[in-house]
ZAFI-711675 format. One record per residue (C-alpha): residue number from 1; y, x, z. Coordinates in nm, 2 decimals. Layout:
BEGIN
<node num="NUM" py="Y" px="X" pz="Z"/>
...
END
This chain:
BEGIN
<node num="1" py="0.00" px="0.00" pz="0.00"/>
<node num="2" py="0.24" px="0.27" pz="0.12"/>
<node num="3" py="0.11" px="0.44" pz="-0.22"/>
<node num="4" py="0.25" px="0.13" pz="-0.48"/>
<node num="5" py="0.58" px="0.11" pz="-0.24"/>
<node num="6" py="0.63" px="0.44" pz="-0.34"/>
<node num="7" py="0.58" px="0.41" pz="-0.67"/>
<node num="8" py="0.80" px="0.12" pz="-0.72"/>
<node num="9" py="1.07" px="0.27" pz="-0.53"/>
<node num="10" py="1.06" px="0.56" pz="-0.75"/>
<node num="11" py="1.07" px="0.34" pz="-1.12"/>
<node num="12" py="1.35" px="0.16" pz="-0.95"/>
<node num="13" py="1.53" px="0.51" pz="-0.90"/>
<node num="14" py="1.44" px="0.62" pz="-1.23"/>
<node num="15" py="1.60" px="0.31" pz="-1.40"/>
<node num="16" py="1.86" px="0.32" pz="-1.15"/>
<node num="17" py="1.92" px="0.72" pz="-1.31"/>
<node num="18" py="1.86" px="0.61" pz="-1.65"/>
<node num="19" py="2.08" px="0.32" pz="-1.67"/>
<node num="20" py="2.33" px="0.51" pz="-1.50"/>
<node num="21" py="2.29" px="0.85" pz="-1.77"/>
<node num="22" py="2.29" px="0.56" pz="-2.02"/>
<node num="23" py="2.62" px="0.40" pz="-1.92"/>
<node num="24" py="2.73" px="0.80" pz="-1.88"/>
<node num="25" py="2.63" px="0.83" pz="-2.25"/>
<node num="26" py="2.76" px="0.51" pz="-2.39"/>
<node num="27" py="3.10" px="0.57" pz="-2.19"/>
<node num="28" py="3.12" px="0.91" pz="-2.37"/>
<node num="29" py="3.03" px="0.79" pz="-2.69"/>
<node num="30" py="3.14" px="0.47" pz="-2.78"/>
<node num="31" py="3.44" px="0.38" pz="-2.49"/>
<node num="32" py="3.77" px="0.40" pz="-2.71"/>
<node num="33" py="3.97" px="0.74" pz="-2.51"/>
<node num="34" py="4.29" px="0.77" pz="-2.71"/>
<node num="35" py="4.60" px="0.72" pz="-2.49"/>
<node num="36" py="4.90" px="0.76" pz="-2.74"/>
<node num="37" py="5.12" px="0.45" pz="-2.88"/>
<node num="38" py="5.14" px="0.55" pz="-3.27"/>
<node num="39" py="4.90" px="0.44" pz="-3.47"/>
<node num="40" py="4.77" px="0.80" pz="-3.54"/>
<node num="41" py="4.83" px="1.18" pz="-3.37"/>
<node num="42" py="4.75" px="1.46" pz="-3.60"/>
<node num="43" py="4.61" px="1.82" pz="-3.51"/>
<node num="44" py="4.67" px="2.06" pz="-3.70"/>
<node num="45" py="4.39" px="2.36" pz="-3.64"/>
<node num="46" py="4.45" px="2.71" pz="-3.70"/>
<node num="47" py="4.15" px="2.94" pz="-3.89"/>
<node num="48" py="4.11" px="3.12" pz="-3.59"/>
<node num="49" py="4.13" px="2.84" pz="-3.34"/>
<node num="50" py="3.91" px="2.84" pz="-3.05"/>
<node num="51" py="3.75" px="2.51" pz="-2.85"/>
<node num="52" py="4.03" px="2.57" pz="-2.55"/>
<node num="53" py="4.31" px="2.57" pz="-2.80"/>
<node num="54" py="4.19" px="2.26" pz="-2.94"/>
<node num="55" py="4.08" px="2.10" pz="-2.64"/>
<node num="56" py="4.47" px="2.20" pz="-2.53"/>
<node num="57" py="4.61" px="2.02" pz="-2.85"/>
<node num="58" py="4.38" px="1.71" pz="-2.72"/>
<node num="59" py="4.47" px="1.67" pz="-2.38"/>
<node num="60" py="4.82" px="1.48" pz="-2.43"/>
<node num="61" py="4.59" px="1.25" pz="-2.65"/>
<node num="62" py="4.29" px="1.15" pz="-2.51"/>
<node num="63" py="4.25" px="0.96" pz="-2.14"/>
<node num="64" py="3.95" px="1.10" pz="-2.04"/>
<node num="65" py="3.85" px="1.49" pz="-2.13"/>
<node num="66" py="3.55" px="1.53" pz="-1.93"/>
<node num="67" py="3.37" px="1.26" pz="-2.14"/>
<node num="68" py="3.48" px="1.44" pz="-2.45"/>
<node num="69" py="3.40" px="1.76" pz="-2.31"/>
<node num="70" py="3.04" px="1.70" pz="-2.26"/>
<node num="71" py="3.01" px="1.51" pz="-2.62"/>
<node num="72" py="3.16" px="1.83" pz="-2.79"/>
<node num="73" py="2.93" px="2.06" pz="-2.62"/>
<node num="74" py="2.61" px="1.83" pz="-2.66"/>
<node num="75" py="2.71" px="1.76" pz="-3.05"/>
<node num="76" py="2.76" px="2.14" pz="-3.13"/>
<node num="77" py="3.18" px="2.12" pz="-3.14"/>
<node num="78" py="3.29" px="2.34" pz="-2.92"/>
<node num="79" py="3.13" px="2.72" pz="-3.12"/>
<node num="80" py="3.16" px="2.49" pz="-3.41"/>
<node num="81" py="3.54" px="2.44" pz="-3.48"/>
<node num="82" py="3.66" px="2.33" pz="-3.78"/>
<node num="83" py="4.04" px="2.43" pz="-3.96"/>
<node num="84" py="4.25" px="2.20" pz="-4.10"/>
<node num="85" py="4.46" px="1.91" pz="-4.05"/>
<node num="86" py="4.31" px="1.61" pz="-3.87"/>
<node num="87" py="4.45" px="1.28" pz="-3.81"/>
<node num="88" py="4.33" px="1.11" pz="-3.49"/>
<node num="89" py="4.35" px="0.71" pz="-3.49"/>
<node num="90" py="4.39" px="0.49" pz="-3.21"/>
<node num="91" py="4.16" px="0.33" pz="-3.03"/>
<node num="92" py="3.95" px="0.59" pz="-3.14"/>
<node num="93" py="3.60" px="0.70" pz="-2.98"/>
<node num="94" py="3.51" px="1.02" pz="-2.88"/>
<node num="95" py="3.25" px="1.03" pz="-3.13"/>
<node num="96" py="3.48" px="0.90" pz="-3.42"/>
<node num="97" py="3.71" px="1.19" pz="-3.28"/>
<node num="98" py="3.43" px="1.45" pz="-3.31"/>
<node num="99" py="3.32" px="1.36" pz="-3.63"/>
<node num="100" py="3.71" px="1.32" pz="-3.68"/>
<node num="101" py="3.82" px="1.73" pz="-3.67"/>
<node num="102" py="3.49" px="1.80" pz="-3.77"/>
<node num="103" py="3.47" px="1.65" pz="-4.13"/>
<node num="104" py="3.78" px="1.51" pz="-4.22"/>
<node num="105" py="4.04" px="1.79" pz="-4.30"/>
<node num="106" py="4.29" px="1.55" pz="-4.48"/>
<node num="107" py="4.52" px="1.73" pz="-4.71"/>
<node num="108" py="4.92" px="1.76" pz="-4.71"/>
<node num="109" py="5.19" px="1.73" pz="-5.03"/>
<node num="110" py="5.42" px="2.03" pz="-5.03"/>
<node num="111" py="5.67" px="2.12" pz="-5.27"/>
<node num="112" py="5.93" px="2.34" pz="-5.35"/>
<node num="113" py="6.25" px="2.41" pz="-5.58"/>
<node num="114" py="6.55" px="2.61" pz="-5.66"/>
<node num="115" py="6.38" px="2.95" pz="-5.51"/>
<node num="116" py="6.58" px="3.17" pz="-5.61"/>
<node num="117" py="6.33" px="3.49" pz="-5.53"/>
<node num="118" py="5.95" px="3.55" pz="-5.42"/>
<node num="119" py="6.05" px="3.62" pz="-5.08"/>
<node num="120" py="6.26" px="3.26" pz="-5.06"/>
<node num="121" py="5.95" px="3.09" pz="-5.24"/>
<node num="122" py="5.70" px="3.25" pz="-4.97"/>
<node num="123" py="5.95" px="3.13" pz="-4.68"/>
<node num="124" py="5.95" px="2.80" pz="-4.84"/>
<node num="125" py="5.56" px="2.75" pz="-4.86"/>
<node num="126" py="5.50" px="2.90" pz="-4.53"/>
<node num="127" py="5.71" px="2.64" pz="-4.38"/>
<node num="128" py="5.42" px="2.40" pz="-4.54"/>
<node num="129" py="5.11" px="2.59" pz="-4.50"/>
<node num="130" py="4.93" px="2.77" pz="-4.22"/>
<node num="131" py="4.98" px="3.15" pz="-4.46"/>
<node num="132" py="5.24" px="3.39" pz="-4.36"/>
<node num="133" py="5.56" px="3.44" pz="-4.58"/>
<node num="134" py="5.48" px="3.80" pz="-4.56"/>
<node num="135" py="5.07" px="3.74" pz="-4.66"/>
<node num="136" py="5.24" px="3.49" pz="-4.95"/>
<node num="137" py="5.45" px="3.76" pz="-5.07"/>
<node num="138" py="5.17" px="4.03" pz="-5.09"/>
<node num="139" py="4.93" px="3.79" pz="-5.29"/>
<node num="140" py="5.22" px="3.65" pz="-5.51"/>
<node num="141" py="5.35" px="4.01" pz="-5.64"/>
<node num="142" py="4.96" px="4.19" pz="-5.65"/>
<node num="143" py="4.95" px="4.40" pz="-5.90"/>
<node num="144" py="4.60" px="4.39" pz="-5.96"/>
<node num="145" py="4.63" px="4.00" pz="-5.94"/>
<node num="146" py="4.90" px="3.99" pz="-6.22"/>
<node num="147" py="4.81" px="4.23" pz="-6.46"/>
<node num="148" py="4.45" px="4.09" pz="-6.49"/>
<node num="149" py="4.65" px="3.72" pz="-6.55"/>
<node num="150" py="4.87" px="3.88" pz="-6.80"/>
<node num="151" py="5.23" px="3.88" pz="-6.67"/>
<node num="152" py="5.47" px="4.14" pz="-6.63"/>
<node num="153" py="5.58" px="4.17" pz="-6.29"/>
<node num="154" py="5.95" px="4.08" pz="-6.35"/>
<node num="155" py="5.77" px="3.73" pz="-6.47"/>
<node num="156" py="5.59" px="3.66" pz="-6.09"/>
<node num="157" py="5.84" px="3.41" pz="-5.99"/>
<node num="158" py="5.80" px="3.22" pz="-6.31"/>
<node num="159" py="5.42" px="3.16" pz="-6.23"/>
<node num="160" py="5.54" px="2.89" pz="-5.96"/>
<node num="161" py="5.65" px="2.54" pz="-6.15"/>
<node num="162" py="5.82" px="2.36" pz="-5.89"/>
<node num="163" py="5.67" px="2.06" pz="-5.81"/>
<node num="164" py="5.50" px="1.87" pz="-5.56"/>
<node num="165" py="5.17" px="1.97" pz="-5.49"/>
<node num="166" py="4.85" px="1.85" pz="-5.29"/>
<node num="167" py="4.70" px="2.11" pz="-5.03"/>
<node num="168" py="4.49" px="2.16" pz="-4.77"/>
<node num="169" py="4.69" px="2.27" pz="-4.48"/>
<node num="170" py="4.45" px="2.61" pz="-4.40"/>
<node num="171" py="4.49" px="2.70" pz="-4.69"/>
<node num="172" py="4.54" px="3.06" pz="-4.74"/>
<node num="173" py="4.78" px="3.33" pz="-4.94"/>
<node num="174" py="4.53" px="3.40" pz="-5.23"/>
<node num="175" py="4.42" px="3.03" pz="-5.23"/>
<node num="176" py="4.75" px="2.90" pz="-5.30"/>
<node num="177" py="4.84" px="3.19" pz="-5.53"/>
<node num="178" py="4.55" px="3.12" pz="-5.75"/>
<node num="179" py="4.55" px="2.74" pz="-5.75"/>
<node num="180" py="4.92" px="2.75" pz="-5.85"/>
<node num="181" py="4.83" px="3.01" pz="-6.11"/>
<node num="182" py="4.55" px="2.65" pz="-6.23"/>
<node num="183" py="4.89" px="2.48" pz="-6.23"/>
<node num="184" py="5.06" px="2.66" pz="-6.46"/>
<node num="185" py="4.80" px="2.72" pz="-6.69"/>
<node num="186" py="4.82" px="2.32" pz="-6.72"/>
<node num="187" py="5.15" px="2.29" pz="-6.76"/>
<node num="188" py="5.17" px="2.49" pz="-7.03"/>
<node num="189" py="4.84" px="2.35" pz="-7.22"/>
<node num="190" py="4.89" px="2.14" pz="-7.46"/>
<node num="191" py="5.25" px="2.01" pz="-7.60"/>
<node num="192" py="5.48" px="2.23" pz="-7.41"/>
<node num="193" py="5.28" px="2.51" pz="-7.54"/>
<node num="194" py="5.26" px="2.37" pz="-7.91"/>
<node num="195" py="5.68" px="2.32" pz="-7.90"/>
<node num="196" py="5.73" px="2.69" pz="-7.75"/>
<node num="197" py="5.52" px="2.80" pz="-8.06"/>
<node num="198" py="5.78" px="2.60" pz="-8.32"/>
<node num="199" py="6.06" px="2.75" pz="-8.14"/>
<node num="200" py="5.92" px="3.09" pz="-8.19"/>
<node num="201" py="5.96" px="3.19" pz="-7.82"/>
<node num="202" py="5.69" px="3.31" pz="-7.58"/>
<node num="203" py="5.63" px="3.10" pz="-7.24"/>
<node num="204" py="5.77" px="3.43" pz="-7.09"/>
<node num="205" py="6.12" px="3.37" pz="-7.32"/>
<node num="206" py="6.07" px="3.02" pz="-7.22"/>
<node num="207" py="6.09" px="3.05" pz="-6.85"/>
<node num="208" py="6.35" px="3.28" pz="-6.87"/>
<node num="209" py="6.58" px="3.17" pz="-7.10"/>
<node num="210" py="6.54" px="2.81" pz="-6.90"/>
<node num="211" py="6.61" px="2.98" pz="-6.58"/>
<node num="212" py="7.00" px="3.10" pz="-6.71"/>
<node num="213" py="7.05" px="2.73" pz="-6.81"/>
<node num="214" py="6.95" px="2.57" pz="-6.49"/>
<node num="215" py="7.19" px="2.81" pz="-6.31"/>
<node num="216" py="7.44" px="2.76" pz="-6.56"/>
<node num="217" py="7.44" px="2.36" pz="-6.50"/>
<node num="218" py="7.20" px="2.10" pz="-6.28"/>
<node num="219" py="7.33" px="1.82" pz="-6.52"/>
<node num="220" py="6.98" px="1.72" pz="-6.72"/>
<node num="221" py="7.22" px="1.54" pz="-6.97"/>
<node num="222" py="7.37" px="1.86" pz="-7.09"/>
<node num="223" py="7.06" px="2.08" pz="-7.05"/>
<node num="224" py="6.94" px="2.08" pz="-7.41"/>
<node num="225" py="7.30" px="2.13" pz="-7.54"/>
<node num="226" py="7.31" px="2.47" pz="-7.35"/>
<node num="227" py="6.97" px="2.57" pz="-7.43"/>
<node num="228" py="7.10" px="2.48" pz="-7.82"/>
<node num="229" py="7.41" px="2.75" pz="-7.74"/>
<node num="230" py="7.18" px="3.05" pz="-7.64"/>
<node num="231" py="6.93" px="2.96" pz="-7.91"/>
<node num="232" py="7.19" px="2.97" pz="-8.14"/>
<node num="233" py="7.35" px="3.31" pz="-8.04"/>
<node num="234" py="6.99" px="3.44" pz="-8.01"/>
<node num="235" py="6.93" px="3.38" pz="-8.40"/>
<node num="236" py="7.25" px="3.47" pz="-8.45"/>
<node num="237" py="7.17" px="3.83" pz="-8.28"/>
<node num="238" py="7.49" px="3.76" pz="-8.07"/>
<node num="239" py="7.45" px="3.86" pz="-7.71"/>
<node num="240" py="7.40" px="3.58" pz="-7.45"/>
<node num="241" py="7.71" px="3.69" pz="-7.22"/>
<node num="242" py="7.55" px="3.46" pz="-6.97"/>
<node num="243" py="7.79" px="3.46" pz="-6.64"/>
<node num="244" py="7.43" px="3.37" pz="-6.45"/>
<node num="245" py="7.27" px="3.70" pz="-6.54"/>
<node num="246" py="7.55" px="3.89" pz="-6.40"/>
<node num="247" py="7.57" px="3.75" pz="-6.09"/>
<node num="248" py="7.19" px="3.79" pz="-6.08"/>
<node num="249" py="7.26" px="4.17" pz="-6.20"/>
<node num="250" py="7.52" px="4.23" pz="-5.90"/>
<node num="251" py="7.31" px="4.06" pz="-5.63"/>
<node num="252" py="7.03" px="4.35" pz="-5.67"/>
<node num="253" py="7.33" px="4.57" pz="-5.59"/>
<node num="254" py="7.40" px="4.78" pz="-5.24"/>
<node num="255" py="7.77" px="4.65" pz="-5.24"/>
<node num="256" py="7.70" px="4.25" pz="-5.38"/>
<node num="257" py="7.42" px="4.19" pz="-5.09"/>
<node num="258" py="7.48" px="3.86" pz="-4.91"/>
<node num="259" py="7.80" px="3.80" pz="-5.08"/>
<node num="260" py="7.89" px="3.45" pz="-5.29"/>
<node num="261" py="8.06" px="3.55" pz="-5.65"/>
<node num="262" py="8.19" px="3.25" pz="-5.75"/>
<node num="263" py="8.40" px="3.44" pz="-6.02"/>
<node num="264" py="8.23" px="3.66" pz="-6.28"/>
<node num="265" py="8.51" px="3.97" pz="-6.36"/>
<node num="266" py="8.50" px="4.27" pz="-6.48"/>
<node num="267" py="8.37" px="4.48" pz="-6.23"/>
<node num="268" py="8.06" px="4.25" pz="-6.30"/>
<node num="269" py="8.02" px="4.33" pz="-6.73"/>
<node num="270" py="8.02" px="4.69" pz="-6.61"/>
<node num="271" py="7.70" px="4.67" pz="-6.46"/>
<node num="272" py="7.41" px="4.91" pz="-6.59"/>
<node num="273" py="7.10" px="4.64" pz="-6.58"/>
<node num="274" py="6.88" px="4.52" pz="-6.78"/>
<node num="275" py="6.99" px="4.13" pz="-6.68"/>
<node num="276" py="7.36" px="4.25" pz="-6.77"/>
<node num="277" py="7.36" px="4.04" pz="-7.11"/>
<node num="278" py="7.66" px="4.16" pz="-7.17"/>
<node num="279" py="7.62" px="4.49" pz="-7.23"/>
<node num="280" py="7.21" px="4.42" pz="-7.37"/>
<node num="281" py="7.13" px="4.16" pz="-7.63"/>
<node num="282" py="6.86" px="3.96" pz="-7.62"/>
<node num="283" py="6.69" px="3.80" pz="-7.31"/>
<node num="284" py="6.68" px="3.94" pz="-6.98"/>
<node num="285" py="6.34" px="4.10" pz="-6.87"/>
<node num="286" py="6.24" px="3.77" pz="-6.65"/>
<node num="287" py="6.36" px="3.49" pz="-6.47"/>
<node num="288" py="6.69" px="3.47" pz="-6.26"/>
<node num="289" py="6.57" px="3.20" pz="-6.04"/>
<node num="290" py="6.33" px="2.93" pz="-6.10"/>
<node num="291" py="6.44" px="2.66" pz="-6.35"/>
<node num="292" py="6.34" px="2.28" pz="-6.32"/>
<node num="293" py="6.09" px="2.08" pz="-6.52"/>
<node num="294" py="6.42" px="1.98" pz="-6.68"/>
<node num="295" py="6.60" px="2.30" pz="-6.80"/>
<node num="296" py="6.20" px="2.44" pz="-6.93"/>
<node num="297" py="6.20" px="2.09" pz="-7.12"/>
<node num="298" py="6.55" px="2.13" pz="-7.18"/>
<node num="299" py="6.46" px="2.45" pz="-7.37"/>
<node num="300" py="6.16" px="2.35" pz="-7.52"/>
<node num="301" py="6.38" px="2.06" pz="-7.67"/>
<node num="302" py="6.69" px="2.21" pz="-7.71"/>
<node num="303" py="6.99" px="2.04" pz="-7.95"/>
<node num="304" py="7.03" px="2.16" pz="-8.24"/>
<node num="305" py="7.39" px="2.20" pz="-8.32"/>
<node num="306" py="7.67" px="2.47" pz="-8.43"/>
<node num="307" py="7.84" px="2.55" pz="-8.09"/>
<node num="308" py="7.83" px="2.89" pz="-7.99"/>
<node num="309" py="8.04" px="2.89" pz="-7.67"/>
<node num="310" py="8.10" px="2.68" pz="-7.36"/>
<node num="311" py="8.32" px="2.67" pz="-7.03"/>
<node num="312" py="8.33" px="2.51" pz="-6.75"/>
<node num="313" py="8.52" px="2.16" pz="-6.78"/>
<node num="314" py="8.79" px="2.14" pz="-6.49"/>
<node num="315" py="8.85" px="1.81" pz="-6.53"/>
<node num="316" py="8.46" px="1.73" pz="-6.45"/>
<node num="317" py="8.34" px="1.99" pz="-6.20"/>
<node num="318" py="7.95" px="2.04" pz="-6.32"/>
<node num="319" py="8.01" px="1.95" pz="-6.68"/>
<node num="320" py="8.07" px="2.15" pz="-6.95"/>
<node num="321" py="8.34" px="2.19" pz="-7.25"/>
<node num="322" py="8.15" px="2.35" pz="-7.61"/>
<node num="323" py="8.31" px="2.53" pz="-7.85"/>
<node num="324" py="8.23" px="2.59" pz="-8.21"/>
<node num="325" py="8.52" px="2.85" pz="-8.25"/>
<node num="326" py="8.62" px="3.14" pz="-8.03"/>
<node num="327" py="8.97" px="3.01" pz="-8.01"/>
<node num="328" py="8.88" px="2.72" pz="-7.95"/>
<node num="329" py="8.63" px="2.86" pz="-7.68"/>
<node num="330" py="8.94" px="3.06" pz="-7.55"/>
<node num="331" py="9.17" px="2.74" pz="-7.51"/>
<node num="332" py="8.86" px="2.60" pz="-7.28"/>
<node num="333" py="8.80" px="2.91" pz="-7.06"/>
<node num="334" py="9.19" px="2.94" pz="-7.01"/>
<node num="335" py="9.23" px="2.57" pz="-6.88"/>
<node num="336" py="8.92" px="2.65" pz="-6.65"/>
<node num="337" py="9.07" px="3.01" pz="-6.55"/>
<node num="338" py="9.35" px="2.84" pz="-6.48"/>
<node num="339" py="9.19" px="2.56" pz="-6.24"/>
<node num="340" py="9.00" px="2.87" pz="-6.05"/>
<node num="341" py="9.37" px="3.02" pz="-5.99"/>
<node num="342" py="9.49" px="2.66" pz="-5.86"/>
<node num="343" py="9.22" px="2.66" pz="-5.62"/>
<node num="344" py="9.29" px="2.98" pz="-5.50"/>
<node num="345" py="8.94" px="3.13" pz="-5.62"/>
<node num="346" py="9.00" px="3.54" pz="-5.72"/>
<node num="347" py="8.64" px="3.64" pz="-5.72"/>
END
């Protein structure tokens, strides 16, 4: 008798145990443990992120971290973490959080424009992605990396088309580097490829020639007349004399170093460089900045017409006045001259 009493007190223990490691199991499982208002928190996870620097990221988040602690170590979590960027949602169970930053590295847009250098378009990304500016710059201007690609390494900022792009957030220098190099190679395929061909200028010329316009006006309308001005004078063999190009020219200079020119003189055209299109015909050796979608289309589609000249209009401030005649060109730049002296603007 004392033998079954004992038995049955021991089942009844046993279930008593089980029921409780059950309800243990089922709270850690299946009991929603978020504790934020918004309708999702998202982690983002460095590459070399251990289980304590996540579990740090988690504790604002979750009510309960002892249940999720035991649930990461039994599922494999915690010597198993996962980079990335992982949006949380409320109500959220710890094992729909698990599975969560384990498998569902959702990806980010980024973008970029109007960089005027590799080191600004490196700062840029690195704002966006979990690379370095300095590891961005290193992959971006590789030698190795270029030459094999076929560009010249006065052409590395014209790899980057500036756009908006989908990426993981982890991703690195070299990934980024080489899926923006998949970019450009589409981007070019195709039409824009085909028009650059009837134009008789290389993507290179392209990207170059469209940079000088872009910095020589951000109006799209009047794009394609500029482009039409520097084609012209190119088939003309006249030299650009492209105020952009100078100013590009001078900022590589000692003495023009985090200085604004907003007026080219002299000093400027007397500049020994190779982007001095004043003193060398023909294009510059690559880009002076990067140029929109707009200004490369611009190019590709430039209008055909018979002006050779332009100035600034002072009458619209980021319009243009063309010119088919240099006196007539000279009339223009003398109004404009004389609206810089009004506003009191000597260099």
């Amino acid at each position: 008798m004392n033998i079954k009493k004992i038995a049955l007190a021991a089942v009844l223990v046993g279930l008593v145990i089980f029921a409780f490691f059950a309800y243990y199991v089922y709270k850690a499982m299946f009991v929603e443990n978020t504790v934020f208002n918004n309708d999702q928190a998202c982690l983002f996870i460095p590459s070399d992120a251990t289980y304590q620097e996540v579990r740090q990221d988690l504790i604002p988040l979750l009510q309960n971290m002892k249940t999720f602690d035991a649930l990461a170590k039994r599922k494999k979590y915690v010597n198993n973490v996962k980079a990335g960027r992982y949006c949380i949602k409320n109500g959220m169970t710890n094992n729909d959080i698990i599975n969560t930053i384990r498998s569902q590295n959702q990806p980010i847009r980024i973008s970029f424009n109007n960089q005027n250098t590799i080191e600004e378009l490196a700062g840029r990304v690195a704002e966006q992605i979990e690379a370095d500016s300095l590891s961005l710059q290193e992959a971006m201007t590789d030698s190795i990396f270029m030459s094999k690609n076929g560009f010249k390494s006065e052409m590395a900022l014209g790899l980057y088309i500036p756009n908006s792009y989908e990426f993981f957030w982890n991703t690195d220098a070299k990934g980024f580097r080489d899926r923006m190099l998949k970019e450009f190679r589409q981007f070019w395929s195709g039409s824009r490829q085909g028009k650059a061909d009837q134009i008789n200028l290389t993507i290179d010329e392209v990207m170059t020639l469209a940079s000088i316009v872009h910095e020589e006006s951000k109006q799209a309308s009047e794009q394609a007349r500029i482009a039409g001005v520097y084609i012209n004078r190119l088939r003309s063999n006249w030299p650009l004399q492209a105020d952009p190009t100078l100013k590009f020219a001078a900022y590589q200079l000692p003495e023009f170093k985090n200085t604004l020119i907003k007026r080219v003189l002299n000093v400027h055209k007397e500049i020994d460089s190779p982007y001095n299109t004043y003193k060398y015909s023909g294009l510059p050796p690559g880009p002076i900045g990067m140029p929109d979608i707009s200004a490369i289309d611009a190019v590709l589609n430039y209008e055909e017409h018979d002006y050779y000249f332009f100035a600034a209009d002072p009458d619209r401030p980021g319009f243009h006045r063309f010119a088919r005649t240099l006196s007539q060109h000279a009339r223009n730049a003398r109004e404009y001259q004389q609206y810089l002296n009004q506003q009191g603007i000597r260099r």
